[in-house]
Backbone bond lengths (Angstrom), bond angles and torsions (degrees), N, CA, C in turn:
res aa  C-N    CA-C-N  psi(-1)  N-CA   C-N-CA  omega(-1)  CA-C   N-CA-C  phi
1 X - - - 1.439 - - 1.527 108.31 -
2 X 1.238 107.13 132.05 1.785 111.64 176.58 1.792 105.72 -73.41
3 X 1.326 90.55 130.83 1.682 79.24 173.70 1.657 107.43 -137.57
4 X 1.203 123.40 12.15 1.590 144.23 177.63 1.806 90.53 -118.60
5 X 0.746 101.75 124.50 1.668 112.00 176.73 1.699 118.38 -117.92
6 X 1.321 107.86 -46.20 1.275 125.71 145.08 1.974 125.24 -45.10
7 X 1.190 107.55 -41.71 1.653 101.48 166.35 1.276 106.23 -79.26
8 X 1.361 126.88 -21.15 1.535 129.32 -163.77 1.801 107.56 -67.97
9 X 1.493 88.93 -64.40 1.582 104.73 159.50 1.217 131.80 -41.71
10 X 1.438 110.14 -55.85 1.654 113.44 170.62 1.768 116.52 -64.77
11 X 1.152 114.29 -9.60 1.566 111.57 161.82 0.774 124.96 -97.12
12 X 1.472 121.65 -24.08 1.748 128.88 155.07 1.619 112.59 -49.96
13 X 1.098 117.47 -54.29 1.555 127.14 -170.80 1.451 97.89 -61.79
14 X 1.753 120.57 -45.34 1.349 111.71 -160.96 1.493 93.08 -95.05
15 X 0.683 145.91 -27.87 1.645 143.47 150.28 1.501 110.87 -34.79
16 X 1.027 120.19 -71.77 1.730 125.70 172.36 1.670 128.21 -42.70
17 X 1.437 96.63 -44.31 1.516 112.94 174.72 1.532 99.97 -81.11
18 X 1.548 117.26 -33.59 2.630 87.88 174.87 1.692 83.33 -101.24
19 X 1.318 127.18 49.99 1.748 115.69 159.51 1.400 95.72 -81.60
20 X 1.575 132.46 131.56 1.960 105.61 176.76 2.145 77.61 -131.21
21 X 1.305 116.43 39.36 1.635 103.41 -172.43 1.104 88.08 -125.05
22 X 1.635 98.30 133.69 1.531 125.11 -170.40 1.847 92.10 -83.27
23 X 1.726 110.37 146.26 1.279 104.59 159.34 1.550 144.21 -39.48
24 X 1.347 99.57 -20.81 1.893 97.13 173.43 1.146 111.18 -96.36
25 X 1.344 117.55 4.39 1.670 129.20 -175.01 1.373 96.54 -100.93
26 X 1.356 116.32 -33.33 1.887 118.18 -171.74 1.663 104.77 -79.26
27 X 1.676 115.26 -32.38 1.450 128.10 -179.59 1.369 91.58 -72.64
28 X 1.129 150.04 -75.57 1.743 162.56 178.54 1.865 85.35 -20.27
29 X 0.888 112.04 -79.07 1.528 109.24 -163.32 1.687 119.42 -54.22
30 X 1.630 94.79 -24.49 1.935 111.17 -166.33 1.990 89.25 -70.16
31 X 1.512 95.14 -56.78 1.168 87.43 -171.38 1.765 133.11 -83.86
32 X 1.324 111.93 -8.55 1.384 111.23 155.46 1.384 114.73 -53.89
33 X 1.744 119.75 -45.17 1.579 130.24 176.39 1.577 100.00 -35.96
34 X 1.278 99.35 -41.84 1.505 94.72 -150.14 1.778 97.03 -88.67
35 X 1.142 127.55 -30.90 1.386 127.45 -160.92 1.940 97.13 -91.38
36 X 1.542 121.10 -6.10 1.340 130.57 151.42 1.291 116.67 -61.40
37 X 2.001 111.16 -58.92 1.261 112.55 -173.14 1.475 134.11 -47.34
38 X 2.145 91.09 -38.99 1.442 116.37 -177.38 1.553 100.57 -66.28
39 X 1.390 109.07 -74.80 1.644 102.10 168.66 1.846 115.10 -10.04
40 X 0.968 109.42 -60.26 1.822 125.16 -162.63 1.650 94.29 -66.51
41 X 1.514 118.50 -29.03 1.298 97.50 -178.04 1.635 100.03 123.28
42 X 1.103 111.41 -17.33 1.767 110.88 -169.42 2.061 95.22 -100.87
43 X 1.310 80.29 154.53 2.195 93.70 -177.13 1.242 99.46 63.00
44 X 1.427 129.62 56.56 1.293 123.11 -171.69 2.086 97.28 -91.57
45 X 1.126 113.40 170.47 1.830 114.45 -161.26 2.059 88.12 -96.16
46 X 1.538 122.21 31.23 0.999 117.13 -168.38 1.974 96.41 -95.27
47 X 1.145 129.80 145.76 1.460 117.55 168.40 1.428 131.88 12.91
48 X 1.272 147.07 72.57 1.278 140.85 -141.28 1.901 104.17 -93.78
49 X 1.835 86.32 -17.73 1.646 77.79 -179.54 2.064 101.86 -102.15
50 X 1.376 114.83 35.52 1.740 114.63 -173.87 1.533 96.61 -79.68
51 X 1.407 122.75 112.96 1.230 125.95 158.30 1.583 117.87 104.13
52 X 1.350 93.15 -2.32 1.788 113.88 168.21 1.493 96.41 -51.61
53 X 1.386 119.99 -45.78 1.273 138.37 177.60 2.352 103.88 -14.05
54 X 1.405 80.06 -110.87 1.459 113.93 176.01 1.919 95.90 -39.18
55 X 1.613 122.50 -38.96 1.627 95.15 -173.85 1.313 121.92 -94.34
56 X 1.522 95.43 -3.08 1.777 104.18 172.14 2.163 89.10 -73.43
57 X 1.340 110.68 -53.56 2.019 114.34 176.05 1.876 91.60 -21.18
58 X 1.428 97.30 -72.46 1.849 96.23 -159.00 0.814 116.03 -53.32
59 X 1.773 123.02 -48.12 1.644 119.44 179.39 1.292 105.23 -47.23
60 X 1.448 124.19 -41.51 1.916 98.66 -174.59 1.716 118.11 -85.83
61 X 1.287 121.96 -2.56 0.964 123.17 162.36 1.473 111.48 -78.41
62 X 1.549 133.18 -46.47 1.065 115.25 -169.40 1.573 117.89 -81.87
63 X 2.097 103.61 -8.53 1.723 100.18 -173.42 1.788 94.26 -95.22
64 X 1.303 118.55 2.89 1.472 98.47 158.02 1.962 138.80 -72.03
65 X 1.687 72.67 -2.54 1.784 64.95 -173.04 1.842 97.26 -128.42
66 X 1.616 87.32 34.70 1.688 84.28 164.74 1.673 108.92 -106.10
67 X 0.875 98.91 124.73 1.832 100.77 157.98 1.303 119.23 -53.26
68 X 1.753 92.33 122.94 1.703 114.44 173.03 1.605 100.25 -79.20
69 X 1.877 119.50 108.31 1.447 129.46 171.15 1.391 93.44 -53.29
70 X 1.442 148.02 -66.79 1.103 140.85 -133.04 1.650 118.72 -83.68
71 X 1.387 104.94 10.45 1.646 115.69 159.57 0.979 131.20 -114.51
């Protein structure tokens, strides 16, 4: 949990100001990540929806015992 909000910000700002990578330079890097990961074995073109099954099951077990704020 963030509980300094003010340091949060000030590393965003100083993070932003030494950013010097143009957007097709930030996409260039997203997708090498990703053409590593595949390499490694992960995002493989095997069933993408296998086991969606059972974690769509938990989400309704675990959003039943959340409290609705808006009543």
């Amino acid at each position: 949990m963030i509980t300094n909000h003010k340091e949060i910000e000030k590393f965003e700002k100083e993070f932003n100001a030494k950013d010097t990578l143009t957007l097709d330079q930030k996409f260039a890097i997203l997708n090498s990540l990703y053409e590593q990961a595949r390499h490694l074995g992960h995002f493989t073109d095997n069933d993408l929806l296998d086991g969606l099954d059972g974690d769509i099951e938990l989400a309704r077990k675990l959003n039943l015992n959340v409290p609705n704020p808006s009543h």
